[in-house]
C-alpha positions as CSV (number, residue, x, y, z in Angstrom):
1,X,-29.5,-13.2,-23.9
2,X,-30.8,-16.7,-24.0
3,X,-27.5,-18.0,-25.9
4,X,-25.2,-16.3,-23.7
5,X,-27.4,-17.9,-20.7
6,X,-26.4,-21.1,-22.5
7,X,-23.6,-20.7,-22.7
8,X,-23.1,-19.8,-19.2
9,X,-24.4,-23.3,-18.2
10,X,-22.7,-25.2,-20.1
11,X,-19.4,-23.5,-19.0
12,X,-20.4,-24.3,-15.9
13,X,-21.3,-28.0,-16.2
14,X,-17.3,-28.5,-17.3
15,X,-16.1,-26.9,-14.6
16,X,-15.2,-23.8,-16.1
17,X,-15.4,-20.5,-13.3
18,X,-17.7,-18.0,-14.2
19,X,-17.7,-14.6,-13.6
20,X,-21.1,-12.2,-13.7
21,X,-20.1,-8.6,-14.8
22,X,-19.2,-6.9,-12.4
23,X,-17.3,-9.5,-10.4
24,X,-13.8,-8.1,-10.4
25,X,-15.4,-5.3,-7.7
26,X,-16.0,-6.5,-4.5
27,X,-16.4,-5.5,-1.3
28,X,-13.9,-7.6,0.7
29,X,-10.7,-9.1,-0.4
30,X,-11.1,-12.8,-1.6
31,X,-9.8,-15.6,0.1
32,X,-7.4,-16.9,-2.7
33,X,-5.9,-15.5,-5.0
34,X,-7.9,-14.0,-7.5
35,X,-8.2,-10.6,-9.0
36,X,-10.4,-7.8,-7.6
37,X,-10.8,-4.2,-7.2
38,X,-11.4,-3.1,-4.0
39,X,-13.7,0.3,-3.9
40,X,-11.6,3.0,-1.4
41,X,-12.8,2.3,2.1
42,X,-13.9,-1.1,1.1
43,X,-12.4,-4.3,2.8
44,X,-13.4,-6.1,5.9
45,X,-13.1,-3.2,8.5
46,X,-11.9,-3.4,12.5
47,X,-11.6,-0.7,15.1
48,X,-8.0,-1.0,16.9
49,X,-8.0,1.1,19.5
50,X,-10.2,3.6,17.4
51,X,-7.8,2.8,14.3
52,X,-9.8,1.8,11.6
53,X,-7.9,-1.2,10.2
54,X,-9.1,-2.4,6.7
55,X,-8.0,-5.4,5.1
56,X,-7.5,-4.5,1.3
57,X,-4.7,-7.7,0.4
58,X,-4.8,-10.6,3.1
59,X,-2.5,-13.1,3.3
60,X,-4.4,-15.6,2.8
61,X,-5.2,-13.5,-0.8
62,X,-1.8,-13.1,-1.9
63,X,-0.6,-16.8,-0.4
64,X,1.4,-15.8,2.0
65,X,3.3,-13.2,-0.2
66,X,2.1,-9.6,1.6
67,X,-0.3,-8.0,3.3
68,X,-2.2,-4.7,2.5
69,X,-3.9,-2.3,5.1
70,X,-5.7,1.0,5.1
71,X,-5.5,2.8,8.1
72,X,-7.8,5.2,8.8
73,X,-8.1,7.7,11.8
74,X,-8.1,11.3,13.3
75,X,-5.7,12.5,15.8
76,X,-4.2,9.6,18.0
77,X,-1.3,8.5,21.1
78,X,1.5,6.9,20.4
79,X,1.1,3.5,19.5
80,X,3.1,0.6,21.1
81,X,7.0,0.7,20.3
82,X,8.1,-2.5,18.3
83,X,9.7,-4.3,16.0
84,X,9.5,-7.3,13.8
85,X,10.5,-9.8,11.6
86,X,8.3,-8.4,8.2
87,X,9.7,-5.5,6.3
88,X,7.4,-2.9,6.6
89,X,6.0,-0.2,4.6
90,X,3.9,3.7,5.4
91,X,2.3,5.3,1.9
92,X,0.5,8.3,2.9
93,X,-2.4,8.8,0.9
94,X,-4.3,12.1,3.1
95,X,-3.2,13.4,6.8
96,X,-0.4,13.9,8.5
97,X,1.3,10.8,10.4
98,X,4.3,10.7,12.6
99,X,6.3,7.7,12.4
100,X,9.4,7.0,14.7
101,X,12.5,5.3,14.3
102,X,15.3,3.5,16.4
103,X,14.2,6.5,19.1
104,X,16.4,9.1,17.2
105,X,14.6,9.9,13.6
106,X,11.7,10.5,12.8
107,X,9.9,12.2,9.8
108,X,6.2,14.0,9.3
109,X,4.1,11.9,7.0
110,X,1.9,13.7,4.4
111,X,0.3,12.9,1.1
112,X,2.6,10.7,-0.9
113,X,5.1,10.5,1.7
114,X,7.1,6.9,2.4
115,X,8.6,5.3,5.1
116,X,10.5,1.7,4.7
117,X,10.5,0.0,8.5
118,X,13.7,-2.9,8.2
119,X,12.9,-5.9,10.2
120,X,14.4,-5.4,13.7
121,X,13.9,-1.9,13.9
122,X,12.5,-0.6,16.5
123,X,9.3,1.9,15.8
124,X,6.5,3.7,16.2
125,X,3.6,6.3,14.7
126,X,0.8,8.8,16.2
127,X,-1.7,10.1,14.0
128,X,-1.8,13.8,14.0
129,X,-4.8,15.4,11.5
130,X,-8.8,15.3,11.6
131,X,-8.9,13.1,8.8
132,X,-5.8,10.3,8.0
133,X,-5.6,7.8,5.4
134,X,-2.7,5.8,5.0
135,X,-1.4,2.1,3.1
136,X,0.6,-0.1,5.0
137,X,1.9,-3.5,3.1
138,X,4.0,-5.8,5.2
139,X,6.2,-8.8,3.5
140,X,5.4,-11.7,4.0
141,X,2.1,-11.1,4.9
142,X,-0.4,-12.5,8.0
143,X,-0.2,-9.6,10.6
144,X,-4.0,-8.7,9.9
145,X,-4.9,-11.5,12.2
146,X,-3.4,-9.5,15.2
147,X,-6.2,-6.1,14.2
148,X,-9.1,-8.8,13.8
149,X,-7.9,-10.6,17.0
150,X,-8.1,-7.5,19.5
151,X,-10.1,-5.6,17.1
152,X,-13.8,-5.2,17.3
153,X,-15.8,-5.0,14.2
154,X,-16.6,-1.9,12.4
155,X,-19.4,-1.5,9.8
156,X,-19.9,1.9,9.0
157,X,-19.5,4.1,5.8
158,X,-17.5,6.9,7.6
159,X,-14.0,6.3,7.5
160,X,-13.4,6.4,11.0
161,X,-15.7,7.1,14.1
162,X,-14.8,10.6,15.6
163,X,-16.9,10.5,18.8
164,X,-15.5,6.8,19.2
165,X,-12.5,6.2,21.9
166,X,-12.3,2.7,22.5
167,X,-9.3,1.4,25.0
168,X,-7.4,-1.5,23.5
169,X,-6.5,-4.7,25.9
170,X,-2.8,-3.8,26.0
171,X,-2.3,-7.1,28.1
172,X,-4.0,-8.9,25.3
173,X,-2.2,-7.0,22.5
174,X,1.3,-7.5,24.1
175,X,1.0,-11.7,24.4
176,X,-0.5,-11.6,20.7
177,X,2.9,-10.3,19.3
178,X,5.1,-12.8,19.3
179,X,3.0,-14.9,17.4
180,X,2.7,-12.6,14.7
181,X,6.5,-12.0,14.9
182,X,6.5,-8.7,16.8
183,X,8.4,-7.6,19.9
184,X,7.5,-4.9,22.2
185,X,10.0,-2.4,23.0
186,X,8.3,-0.3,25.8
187,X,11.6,1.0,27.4
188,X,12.8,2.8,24.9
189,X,12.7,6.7,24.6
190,X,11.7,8.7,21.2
191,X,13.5,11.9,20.0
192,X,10.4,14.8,20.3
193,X,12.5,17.6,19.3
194,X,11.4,18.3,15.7
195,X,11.6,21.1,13.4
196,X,9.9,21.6,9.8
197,X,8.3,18.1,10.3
198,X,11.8,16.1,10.6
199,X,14.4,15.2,13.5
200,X,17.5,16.8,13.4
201,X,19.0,14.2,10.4
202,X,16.5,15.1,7.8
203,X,17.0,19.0,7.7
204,X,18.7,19.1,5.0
205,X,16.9,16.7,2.9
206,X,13.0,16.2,4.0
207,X,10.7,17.8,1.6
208,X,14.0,19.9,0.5
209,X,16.0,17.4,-1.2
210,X,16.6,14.4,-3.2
211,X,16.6,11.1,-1.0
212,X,18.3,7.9,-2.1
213,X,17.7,4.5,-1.0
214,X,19.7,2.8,0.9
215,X,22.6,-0.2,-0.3
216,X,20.9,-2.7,2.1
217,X,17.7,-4.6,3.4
218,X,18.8,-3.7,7.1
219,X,18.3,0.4,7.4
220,X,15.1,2.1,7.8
221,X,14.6,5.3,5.6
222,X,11.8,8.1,4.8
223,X,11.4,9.3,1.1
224,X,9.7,12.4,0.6
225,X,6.8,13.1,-1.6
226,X,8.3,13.0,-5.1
227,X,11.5,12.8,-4.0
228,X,13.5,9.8,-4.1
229,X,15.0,8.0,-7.6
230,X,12.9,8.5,-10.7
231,X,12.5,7.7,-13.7
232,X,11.1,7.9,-17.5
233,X,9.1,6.0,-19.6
234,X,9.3,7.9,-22.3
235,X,7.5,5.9,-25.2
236,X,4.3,6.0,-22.8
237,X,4.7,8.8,-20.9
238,X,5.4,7.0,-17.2
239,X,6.9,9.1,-14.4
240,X,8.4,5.9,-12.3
241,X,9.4,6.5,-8.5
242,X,10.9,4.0,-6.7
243,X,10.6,3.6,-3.0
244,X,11.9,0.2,-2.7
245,X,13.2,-2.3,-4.4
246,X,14.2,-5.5,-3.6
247,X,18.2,-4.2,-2.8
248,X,16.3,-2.9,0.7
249,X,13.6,-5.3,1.1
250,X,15.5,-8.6,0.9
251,X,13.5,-9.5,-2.6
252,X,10.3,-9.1,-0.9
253,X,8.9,-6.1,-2.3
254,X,8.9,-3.3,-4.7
255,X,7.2,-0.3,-3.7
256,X,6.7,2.6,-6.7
257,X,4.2,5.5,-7.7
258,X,3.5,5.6,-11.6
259,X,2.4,9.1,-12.7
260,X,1.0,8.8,-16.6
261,X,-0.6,11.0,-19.3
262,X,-3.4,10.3,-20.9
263,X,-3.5,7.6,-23.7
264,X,-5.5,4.7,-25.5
265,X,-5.4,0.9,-24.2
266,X,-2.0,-0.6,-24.7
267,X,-1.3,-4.3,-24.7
268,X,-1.7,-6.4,-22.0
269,X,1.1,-7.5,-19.4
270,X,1.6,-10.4,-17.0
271,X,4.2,-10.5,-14.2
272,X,4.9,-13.8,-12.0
273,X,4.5,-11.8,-8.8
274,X,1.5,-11.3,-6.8
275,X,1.2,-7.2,-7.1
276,X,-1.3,-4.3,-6.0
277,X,-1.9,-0.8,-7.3
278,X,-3.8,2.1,-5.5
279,X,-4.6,5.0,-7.7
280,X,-4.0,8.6,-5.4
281,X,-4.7,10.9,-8.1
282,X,-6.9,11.0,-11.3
283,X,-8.5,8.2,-13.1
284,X,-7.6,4.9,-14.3
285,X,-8.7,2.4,-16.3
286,X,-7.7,-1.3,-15.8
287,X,-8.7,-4.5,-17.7
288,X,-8.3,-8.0,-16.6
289,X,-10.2,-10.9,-17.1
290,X,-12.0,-9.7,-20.1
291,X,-13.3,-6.8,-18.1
292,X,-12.6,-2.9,-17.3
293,X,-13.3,-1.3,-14.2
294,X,-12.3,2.7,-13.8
295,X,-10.6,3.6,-10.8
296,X,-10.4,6.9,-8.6
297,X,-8.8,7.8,-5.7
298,X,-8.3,5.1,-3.3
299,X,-9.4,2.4,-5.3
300,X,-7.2,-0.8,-5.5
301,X,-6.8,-3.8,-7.4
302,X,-4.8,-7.3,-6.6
303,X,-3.4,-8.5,-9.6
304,X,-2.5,-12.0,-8.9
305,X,0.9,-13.7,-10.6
306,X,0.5,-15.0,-14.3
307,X,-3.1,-12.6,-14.7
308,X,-2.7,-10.2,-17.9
309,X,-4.0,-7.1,-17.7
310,X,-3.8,-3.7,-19.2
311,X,-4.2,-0.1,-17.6
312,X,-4.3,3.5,-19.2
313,X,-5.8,7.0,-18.2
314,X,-7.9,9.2,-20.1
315,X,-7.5,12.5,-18.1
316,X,-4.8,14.8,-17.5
317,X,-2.7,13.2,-14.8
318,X,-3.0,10.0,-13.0
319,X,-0.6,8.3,-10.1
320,X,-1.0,5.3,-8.5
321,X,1.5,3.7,-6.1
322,X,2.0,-0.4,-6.5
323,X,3.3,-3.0,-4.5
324,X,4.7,-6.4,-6.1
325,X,6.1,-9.5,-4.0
326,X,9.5,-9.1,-6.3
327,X,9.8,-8.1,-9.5
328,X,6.4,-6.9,-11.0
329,X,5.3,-4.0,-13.1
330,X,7.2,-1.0,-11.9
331,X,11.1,-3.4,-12.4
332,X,9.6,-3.9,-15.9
333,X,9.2,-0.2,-16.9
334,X,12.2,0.8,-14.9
335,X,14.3,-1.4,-17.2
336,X,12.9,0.4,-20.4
337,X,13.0,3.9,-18.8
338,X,16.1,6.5,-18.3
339,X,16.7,8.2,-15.2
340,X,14.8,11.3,-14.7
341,X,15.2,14.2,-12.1
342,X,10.7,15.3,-12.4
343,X,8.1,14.3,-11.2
344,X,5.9,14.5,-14.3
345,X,6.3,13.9,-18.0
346,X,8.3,16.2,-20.8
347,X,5.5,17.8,-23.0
């Protein structure tokens, strides 16, 4: 102890950064670039309206790159319609969440559902069950200023307040937007005739079929739980599905869950993209910066660009969906994998 106290002081005294153990978990996201893990229902917390907004990748923490918000809540109105410059992402982790586009489609968001919202397209969301959790990342990032602008603090443990119905200053909301590149589109009408969870467009496809992403960076689109392009990693055992790429997002983002059998530590990685990972099921292990942190459900880690890391599971079955501002992790196994038509591994 006395050595490695030593030693800690004299790292110091040249200017070398020190981290205690422990120091990759925090309880707010940095404000540079640095990797963390981010305990679920952890982050700096505001109440929007009774939305809990939490900020779990700033843009101050990914410089600039993308931003990464839990939203938590119980049943709720329609929010304002809108749209804006930032491309625009919905991973539901619990709940059920509406989400509306260009007034005609609309989809039903449950567990592990997606939505991509293009910039310019018009759109909006309600909250439908007791108890919602949901991701949104947004690229290139900044829009959490707008929540901790109008927003009033929120402290607690619970994930949202229940008996809590606070009015938002819509007047202050509305001359906020354009600064944080979003336009108000209050005149326009949204489609309310639904069946099975989908406007008339998806029938044949929500929860029913395959979905593909689209050829461009300009269409919105809603990939069903397990249900868009997948893929295998068959030397590891990785169940890749891709929900966006940077064909629909412009290069700004890759969006992709990463189911994976249990296994021993492999070698460590390094991507030059800020990225983020989420774990939504099971339990995974992740080591960076010397040290390993296990992760369960709704825990999240920022990876920053050029950090080398490792990650493996020890139970059954683990998924995590990650973000990457360009081509990060899921692009690399994609390009060792083969196309795959499951959702989990071969035995």
């Amino acid at each position: 102890m006395a050595l490695h106290a030593f030693l800690v002081l004299v790292l110091a005294a040249i200017g070398v950064l020190v981290h205690a153990h422990g120091a990759l978990v925090v309880d707010t996201a940095p404000d540079t670039p640095r990797p963390y893990v981010l305990p679920n229902l952890k982050g700096g917390a505001v109440d929007f309206g009774g939305l809990i907004i939490r900020t779990l990748v700033s843009n101050s923490t990914s410089a600039g790159a993308l931003s990464v918000l839990g939203a938590n809540s119980g049943p709720s109105g329609l929010s304002i319609i809108h749209s804006h410059k930032q491309v625009e992402t919905f991973y539901t982790i619990k709940g059920s969440v509406q989400v509306f586009h260009n007034t005609n489609q609309g989809r039903e968001l449950r567990a592990n559902d997606f939505v991509l919202l293009a910039p310019g397209s018009n759109h909006t969301y309600r909250f439908n069950d007791p108890d919602c959790q949901l991701t949104l990342c947004l690229a290139p990032g900044g829009v959490e200023g707008l929540f901790t602008a109008v927003g009033s603090p929120y402290n607690s443990s619970a994930p949202f307040n229940p008996e809590d119905k606070p009015q938002l200053n819509v007047t202050e909301v509305l001359e906020l937007f354009p600064k944080y590149g979003i336009t108000p589109a209050p005149y326009n009408t949204i489609d309310l005739d639904w069946t099975n969870g989908t406007t008339r467009d998806g029938l044949g496809t929500w929860h029913v079929a395959d979905q593909p992403l689209p050829n461009d960076a300009a269409t919105p689109y809603f990939i069903s739980s397990n249900l868009g392009p997948k893929y295998l990693h068959r030397s590891t055992g990785q169940v890749i599905g891709l929900l966006a790429s940077g064909t629909q997002t412009n290069n700004k983002l890759t969006v992709a869950t990463v189911a994976m059998k249990p296994g021993s530590q492999p070698a460590a990685v390094t991507f030059d993209v800020h990225q983020a990972l989420q774990v939504t099921e099971g339990q995974l292990h992740l080591e960076m910066n010397h040290e390993t942190v296990t992760m369960t459900f709704g825990d999240l880690a920022f990876i920053p660009k050029g950090t080398f890391f490792s990650y493996w599971s020890t139970v059954g079955f683990t998924k995590f969906v990650t973000w990457s501002a360009g081509p990060g992790l899921a692009d690399s196994l994609i390009k060792e994998a083969e196309q795959w038509n499951h959702a989990v591994w071969p035995a």
